[in-house]
SEKEFI-357118 format. One record per residue (C-alpha): y, z, x; residue in one letter; residue number from 1. Coordinates in nm, 4 decimals. Last residue first. Example, Ala and Ser with C-alpha at 12.3 -4.5 7.8 and 13.67 -1.06 7.14 Angstrom:
<pts>
PT       py       pz       px rest  nr
PT  -0.1060   0.7140   1.3670    s   2
PT  -0.4500   0.7800   1.2300    a   1
</pts>
This chain:
<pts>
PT       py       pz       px rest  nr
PT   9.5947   6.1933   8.0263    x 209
PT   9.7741   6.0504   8.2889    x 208
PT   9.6291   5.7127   8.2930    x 207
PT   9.5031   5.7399   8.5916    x 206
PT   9.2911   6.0458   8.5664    x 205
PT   9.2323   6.0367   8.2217    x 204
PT   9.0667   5.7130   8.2910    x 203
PT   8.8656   5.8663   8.5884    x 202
PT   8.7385   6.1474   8.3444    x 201
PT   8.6602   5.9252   8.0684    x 200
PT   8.4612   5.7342   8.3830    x 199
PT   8.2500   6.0563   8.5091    x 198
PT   8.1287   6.1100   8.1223    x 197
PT   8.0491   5.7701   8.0669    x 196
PT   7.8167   5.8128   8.4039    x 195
PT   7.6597   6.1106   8.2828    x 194
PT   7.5563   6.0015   7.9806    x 193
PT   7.4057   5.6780   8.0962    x 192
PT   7.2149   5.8444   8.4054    x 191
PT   7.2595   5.6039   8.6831    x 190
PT   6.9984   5.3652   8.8035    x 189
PT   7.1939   5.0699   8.9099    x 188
PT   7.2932   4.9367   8.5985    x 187
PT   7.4269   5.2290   8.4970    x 186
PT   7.6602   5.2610   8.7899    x 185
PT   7.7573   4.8900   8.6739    x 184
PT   7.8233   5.0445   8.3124    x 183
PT   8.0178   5.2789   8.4461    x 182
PT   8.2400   5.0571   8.6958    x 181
PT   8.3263   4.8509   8.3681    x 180
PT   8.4295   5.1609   8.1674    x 179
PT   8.6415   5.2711   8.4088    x 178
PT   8.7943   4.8995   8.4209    x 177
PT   8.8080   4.8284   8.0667    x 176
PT   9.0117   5.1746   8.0056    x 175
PT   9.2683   5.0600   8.3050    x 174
PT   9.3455   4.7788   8.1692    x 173
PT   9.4021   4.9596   7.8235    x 172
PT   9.6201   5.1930   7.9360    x 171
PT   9.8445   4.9528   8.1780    x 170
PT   9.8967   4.7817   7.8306    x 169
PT   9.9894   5.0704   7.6814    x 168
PT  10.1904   5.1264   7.9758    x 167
PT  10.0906   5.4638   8.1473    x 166
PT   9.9570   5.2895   8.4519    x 165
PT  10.2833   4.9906   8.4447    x 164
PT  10.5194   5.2802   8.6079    x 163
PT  10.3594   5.2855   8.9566    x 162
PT  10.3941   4.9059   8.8811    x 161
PT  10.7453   4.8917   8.7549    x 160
PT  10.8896   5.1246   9.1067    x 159
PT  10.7052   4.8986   9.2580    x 158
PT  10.8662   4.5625   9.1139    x 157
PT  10.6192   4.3564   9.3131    x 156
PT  10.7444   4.1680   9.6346    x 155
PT  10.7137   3.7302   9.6013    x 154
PT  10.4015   3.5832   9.6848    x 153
PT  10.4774   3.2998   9.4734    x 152
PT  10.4432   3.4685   9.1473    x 151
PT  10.0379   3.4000   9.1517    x 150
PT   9.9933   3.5364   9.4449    x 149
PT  10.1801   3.8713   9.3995    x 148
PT  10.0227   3.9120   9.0812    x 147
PT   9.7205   3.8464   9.1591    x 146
PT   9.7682   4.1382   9.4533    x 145
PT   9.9200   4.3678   9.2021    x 144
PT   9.5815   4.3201   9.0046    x 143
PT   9.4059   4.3296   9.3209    x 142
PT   9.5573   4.7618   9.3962    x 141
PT   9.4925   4.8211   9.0071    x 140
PT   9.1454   4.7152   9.0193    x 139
PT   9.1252   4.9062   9.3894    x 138
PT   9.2298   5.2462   9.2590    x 137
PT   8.9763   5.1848   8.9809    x 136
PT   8.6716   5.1439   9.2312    x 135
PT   8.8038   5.4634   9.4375    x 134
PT   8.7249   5.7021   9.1073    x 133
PT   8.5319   5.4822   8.9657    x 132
PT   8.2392   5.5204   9.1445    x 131
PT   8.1950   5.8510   9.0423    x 130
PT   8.4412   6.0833   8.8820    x 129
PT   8.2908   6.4752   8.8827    x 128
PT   8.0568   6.4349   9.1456    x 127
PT   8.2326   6.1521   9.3465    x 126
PT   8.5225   6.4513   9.3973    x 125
PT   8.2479   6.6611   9.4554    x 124
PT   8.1284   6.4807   9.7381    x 123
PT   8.4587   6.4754   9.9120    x 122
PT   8.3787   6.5415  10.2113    x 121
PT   8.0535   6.3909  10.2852    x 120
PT   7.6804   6.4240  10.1177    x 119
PT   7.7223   6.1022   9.8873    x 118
PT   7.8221   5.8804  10.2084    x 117
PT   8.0911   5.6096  10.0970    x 116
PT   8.1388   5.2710  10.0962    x 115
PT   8.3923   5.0346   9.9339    x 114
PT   8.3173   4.6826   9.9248    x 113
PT   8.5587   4.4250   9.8488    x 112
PT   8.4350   4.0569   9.7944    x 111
PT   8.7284   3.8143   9.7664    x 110
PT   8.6674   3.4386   9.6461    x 109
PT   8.9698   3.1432   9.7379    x 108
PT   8.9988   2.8758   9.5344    x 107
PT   8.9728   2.5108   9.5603    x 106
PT   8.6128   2.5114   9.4835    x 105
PT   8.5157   2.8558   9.5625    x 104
PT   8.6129   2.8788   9.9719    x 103
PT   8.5039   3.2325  10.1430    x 102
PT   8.6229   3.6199  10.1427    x 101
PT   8.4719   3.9332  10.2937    x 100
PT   8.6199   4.2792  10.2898    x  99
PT   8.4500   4.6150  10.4153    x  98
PT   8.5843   4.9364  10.3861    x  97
PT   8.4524   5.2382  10.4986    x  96
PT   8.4813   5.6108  10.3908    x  95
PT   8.6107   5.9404  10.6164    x  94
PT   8.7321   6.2418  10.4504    x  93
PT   8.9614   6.5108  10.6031    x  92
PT   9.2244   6.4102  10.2826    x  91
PT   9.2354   6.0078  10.3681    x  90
PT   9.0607   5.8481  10.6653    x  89
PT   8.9710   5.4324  10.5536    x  88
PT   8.7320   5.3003  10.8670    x  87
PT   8.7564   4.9396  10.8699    x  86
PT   8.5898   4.5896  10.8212    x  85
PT   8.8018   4.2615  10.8094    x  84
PT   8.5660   3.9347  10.7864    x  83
PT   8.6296   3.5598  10.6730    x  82
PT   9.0048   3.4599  10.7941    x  81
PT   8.9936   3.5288  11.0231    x  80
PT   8.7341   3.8098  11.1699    x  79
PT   8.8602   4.1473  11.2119    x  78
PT   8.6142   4.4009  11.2330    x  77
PT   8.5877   4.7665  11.3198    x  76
PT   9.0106   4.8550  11.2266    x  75
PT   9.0394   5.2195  11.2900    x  74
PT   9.2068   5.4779  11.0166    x  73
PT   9.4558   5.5230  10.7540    x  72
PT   9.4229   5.6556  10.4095    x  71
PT   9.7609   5.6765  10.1681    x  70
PT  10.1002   5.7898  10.1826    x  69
PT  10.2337   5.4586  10.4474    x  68
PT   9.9311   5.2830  10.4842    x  67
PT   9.8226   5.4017  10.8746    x  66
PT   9.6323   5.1770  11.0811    x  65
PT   9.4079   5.2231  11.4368    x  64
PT   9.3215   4.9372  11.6734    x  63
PT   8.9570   4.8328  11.7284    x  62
PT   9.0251   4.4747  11.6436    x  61
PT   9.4184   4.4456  11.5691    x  60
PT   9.7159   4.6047  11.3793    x  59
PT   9.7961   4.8413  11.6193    x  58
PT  10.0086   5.0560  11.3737    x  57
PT  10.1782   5.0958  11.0614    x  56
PT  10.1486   4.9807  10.6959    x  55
PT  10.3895   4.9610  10.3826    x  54
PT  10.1768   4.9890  10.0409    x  53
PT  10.0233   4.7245   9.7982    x  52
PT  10.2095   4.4533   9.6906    x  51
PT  10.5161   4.3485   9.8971    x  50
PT  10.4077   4.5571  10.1634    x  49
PT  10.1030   4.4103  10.2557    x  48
PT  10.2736   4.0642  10.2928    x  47
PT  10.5337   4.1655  10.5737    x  46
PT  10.2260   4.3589  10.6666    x  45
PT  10.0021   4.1441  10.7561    x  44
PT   9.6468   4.1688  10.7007    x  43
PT   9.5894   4.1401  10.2993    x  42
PT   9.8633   3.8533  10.2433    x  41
PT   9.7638   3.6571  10.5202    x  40
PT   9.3793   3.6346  10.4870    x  39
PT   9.4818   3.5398  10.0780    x  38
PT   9.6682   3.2605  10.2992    x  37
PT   9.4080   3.1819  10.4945    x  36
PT   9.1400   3.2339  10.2372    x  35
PT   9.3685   2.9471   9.9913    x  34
PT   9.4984   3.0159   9.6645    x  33
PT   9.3693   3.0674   9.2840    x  32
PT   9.2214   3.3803   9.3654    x  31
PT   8.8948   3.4970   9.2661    x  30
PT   8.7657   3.8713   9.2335    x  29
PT   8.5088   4.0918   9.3253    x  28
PT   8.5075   4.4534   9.3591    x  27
PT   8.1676   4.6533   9.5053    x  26
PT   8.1854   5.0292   9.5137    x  25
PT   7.8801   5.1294   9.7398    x  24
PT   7.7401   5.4849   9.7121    x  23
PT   7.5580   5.5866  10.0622    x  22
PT   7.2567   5.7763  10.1804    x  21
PT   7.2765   5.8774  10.5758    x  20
PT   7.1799   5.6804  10.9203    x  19
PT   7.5176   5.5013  10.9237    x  18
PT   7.5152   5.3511  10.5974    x  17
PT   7.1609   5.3525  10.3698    x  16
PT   7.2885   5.2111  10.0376    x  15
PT   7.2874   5.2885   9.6442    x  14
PT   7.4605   5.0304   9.5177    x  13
PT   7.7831   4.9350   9.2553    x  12
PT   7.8918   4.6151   9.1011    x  11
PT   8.2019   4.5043   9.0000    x  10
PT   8.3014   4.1054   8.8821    x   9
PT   8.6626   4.0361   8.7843    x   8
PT   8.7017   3.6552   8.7799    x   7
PT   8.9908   3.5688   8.7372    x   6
PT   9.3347   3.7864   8.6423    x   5
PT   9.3968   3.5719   8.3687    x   4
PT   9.0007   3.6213   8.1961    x   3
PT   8.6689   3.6222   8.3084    x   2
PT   8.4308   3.8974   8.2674    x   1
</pts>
């Protein structure tokens, strides 16, 4: 689907990660700027702050992070601006994150991947919401980042953007998405029924419902 925001592509896998069975979230999107400076605004946290959350710590290979009331963890991977891998640690539960990004024309592609083992902490949380409980969170985390890029990197409104969710145009965003991430757990061998089900109960959850 292609539309202001770019090109919003999700996908989700069934993986082997670490030795054990793994769900993949996979989030796509094109920005109409550069990798170094999409590279900038994901890794520093001058940048960070002004659209996603404030960040601490030894920002570097093998160093640990915090996001300021969200996950934290170890940085794995830090290739610029092509490769940042890292553990993300949030309520006892440990899931990875991998981003990749490369040229399109004269924009810049981002591939977000999302990975988590289906017999960890937190298992019935995937249960009862599936992938779109985490794949969600990240629509609405690279829909501030478009934002942010496309409005000349200045800082979001936050207090507007925790507030834009229960919008009714925050509503329906956030409808497409769940039912975007169901249809792609379809696609990858999900039962129908029971994947709708998980996403109604992720849009409730975000919306407030």
């Amino acid at each position: 689907m292609t539309n202001a925001l770019g090109l919003e592509i999700c996908r989700v896998e069934s993986r082997e990660h670490l030795g054990k069975p793994a769900l993949v979230g996979i989030a796509i999107r094109t920005y109409d700027t550069t990798v170094e400076d999409l590279w900038e605004a994901l890794t520093t946290p001058a940048r960070l702050v002004r659209w996603f959350l404030p960040v601490e710590g030894d920002l570097k290979l093998g160093g640990k992070y915090q996001l300021i009331g969200n996950a934290g963890g170890t940085i794995t991977r830090c290739d610029a601006p092509e490769a940042l891998d890292l553990t993300w640690e949030f309520a006892g539960g440990t899931s990875w994150v991998r981003v990749r990004q490369a040229p399109e024309g004269k924009k810049a592609r981002l591939t977000l991947e999302h990975i988590a083992h289906t017999d960890a902490i937190g298992k019935e949380h995937l249960e009862k919401y599936g992938p779109g409980a985490t794949g969600v969170g990240w629509d609405l985390a690279l829909h501030g980042l478009w934002h942010h890029l496309t409005e000349g990197g200045k800082a979001l409104d936050a207090a507007a953007f925790q507030a834009w969710p229960q919008s009714t145009e925050g509503k329906a965003f956030i409808r497409a998405r769940g039912e975007a991430w169901a249809e792609a757990y379809i696609a990858s061998g999900a039962d129908p029924e029971h994947a709708r089900a998980q996403a109604e109960r992720t849009i409730a959850f975000y919306t407030g419902a």
